[in-house]
N, C-alpha and C positions, 0 to 999 in steps of 0.2 A: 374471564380475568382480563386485567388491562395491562400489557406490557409499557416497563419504567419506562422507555423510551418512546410509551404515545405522550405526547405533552398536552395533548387538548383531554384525554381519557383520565391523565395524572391532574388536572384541573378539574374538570369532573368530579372525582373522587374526593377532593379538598373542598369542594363546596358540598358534598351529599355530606360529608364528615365535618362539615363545621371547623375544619383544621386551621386556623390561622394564618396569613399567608406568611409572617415569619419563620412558624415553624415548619412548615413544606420548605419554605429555604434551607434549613436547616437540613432538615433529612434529604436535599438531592444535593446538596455540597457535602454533606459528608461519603454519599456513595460518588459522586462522580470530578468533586475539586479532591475531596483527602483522602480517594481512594480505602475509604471501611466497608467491612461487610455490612450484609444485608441486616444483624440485629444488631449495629452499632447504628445503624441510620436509623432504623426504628424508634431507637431510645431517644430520636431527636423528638417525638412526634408526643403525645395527650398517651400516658397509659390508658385510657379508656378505649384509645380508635386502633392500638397497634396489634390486636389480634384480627382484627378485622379487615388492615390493611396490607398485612401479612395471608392471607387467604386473597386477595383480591388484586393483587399488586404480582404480574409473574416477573422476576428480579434476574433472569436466567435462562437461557435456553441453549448453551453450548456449554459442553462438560470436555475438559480436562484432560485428555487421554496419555499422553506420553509430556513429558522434556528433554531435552538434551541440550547440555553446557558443554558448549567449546573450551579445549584444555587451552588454546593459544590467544584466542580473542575476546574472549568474555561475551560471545554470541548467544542466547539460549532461544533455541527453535521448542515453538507450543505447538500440538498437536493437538487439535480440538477434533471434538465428535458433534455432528449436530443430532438432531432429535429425527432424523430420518437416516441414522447409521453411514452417513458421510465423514469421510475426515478431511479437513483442511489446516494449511499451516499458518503460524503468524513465527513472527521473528524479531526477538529483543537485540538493540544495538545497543553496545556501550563502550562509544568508544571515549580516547583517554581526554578528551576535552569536556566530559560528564557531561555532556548534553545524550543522554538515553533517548533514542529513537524507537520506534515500532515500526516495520513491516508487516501491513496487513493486507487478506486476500479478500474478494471479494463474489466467485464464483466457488463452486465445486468443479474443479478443473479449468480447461481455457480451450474456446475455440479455433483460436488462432492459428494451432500449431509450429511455431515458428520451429526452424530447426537445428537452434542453438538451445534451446529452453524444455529442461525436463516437462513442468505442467503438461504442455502442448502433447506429450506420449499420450497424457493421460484421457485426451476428449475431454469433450465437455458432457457434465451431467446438470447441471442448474445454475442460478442463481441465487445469492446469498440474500438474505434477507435482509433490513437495515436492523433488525436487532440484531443476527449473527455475526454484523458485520460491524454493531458499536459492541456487544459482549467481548471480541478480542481486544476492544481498547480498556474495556473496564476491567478483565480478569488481567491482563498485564501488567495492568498499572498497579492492581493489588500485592501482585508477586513483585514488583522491583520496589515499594514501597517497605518492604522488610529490608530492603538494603538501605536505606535513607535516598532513596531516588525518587524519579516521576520521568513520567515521560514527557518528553517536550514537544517531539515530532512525529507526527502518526505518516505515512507515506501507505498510499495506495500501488504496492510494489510484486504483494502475493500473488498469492495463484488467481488466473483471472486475469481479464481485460474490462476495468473499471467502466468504459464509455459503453460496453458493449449490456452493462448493466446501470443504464444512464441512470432512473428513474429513483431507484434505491441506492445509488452514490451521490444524488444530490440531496434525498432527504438527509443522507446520515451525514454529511458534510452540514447541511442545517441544522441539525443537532449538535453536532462537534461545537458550533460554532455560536450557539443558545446559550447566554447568561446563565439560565438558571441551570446549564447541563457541565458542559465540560468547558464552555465559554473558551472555545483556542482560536485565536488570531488564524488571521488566512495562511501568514506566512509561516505558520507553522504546521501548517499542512500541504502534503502534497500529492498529486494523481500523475499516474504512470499510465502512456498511452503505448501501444504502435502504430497509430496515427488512421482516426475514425474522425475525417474532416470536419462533418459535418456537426459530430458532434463535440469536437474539439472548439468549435464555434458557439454554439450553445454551453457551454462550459464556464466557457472565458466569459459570456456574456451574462449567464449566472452567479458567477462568482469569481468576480474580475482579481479579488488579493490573493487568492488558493492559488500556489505554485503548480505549472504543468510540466511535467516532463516529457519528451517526444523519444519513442527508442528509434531513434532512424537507423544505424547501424553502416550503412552504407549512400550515395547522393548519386550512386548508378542503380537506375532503373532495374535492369537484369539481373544483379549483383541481387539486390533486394529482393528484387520477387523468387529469389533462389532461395533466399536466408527467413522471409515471412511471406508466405502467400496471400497474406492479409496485400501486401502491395500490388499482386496483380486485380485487385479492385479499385485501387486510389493509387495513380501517381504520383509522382514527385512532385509535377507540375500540380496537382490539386491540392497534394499535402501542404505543397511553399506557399499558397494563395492562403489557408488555416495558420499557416505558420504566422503569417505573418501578422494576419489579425491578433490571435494571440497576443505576442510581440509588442502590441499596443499598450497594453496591461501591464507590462514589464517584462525582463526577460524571463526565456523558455531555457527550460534546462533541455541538453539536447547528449542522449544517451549515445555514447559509440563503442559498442563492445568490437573489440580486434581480434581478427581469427587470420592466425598462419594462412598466406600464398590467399586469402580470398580478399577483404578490404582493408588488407594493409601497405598496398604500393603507392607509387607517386602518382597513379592515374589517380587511385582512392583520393588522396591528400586532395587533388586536384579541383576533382567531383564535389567533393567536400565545403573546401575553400573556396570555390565558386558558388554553390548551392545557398551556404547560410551568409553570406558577404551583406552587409549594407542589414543584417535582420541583429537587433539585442537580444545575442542567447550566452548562454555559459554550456562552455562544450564539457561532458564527463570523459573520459578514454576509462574504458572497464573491460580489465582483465577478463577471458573466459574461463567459466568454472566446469568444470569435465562432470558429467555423468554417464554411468551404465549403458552403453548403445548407441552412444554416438561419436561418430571419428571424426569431427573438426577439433583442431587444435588451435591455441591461442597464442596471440604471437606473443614474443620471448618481453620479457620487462623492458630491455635496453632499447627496444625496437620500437617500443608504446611510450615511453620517453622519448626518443627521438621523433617522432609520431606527435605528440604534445607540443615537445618544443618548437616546431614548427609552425604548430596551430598557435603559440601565444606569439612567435614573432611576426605573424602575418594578422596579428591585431585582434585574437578570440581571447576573449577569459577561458582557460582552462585548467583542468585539474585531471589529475591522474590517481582514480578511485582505487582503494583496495578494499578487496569483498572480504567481509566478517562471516565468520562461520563454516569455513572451507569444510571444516573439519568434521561435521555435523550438517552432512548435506545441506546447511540452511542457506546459503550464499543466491545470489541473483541465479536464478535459471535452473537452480537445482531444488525448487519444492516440487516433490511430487507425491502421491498418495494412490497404489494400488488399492491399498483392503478397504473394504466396506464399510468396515466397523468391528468395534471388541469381539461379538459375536463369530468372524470370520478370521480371528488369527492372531488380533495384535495384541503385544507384549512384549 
């Protein structure tokens, strides 16, 4: 079988099939621009070739396992299964300016461990595949399509360390970003690091309009390598040399999640405001979301405002995010997935 998402194999098959190239437009805009199922795209195609393309075409490989809708925010966290009894999460945003966002992962687990970030309990068991990893954009955009939505912005934010699975997050960024697929502007996507220099440089230099985001978190050395041990490989001094490259492209969004008595004092500010000075980034200040097992707390809102306002009057664009989905563990830092699969428990 050829999966939708080979484009030379979906080319292939249109010429073995005599299909028209109209109507192959046809049937990949309506599964992947208007968001229809599998036998609505069909019926774009010659009644004569649609059983046969149906047989030869695999349309799926991740199933469905749980949802959950947040009572407060309009968050709904998807639980998929893959086809080797893994589960991983994706996460619809919607917030009230109806631009519908996606959070998707791109590992089964994450190796990083950082130790603000539920994933990280989990280990790593693989990486995701570029169909597992375009199937959470197509099955979500099917499900907020009953609402009259679409998603606008896909962010590579799930479970997973995207750069650490370079290889299949640039095909599927190539795809995302294919006329005849989902055709999405750069700047409507975007990649989530903890800062993998080297390929943070190849990235930008692949796909210089795709927005990157850096979770620094803290611009002390120590501080850092306490918070992601991913830091005691690459320092700051190597990250800022990537950063800066970057930077060239446009600005880096530059993540700071604020945790109580750790990178919230005046040194932090300091560190901070020194570190990213003279570089175009847009700073995020992101609250911390508590999970099961871990005793860092987040500092207080009034502290994270004042914290911001600093950063904008010493000359950063900044903003002060609020995480959707508190409520339904979907929020930054809290995907995580113990069980195996249906077979071992869940319901």
């Amino acid at each position: 079988m050829v999966s939708i998402y080979d484009i030379d194999g979906i080319e292939a098959l249109r010429r073995r099939h005599a299909i028209q190239p109209h109507r192959m437009k046809l049937f990949l805009n309506a599964l992947f621009k208007n968001a229809l199922g599998r036998d609505e795209a069909l019926a774009m195609l010659p009644e004569e070739v649609r059983d046969d393309v149906a047989h030869q075409v695999e349309f799926q490989t991740l199933e469905l396992a749980e949802r959950h809708d947040s009572e407060i925010d309009g968050a709904s966290k998807l639980i998929f299964q893959t086809s080797d009894n893994h589960l991983i999460e994706s996460v619809i945003l919607r917030p009230k300016t109806g631009r519908t966002s996606l959070c998707i992962s791109s590992q089964v687990g994450c190796a990083c461990y950082c130790s603000f970030c539920a994933t990280g309990k989990m280990g790593f068991t693989r990486n995701l595949t570029v169909t597992e990893i375009l199937d959470q954009v197509v099955q979500a955009s099917r499900l907020v399509k009953t609402e009259g939505r679409s998603i606008r912005n896909v962010v590579f934010m799930g479970m997973g360390e995207p750069l650490l699975n370079l290889d299949h997050l640039f095909h599927s960024l190539e795809i995302m970003r294919a006329i005849p697929y989902f055709n999405y502007s750069g700047s409507r996507l975007m990649v989530s690091t903890v800062g993998i220099p080297h390929a943070m440089v190849r990235f930008v230099e692949q796909f210089p309009d795709v927005q990157l985001a850096l979770s620094l978190h803290s611009a002390r050395q120590d501080v850092r390598e306490r918070l992601m041990p991913q830091a005691r490989k690459y320092s700051l001094d190597q990250l800022r040399e990537s950063l800066l490259e970057a930077s060239r492209h446009g600005k880096v969004m530059i993540e700071y999640l604020m945790l109580a008595g750790v990178n919230d004092g005046d040194e932090d500010f300091h560190a901070l405001e020194n570190y990213l000075r003279d570089i175009p980034v847009h700073i995020n200040i992101i609250p911390f979301n508590e999970y099961a097992g871990c005793n860092l707390r987040g500092t207080a809102r009034p502290e994270r405002e004042a914290f911001a306002n600093r950063l904008k009057a010493a000359g950063f664009d900044t903003t002060l995010r609020y995480s959707f989905g508190a409520d339904i563990a979907a929020a930054c830092g809290q995907l995580v997935q113990h069980k195996r699969g249906l077979g071992d428990g869940l319901g």
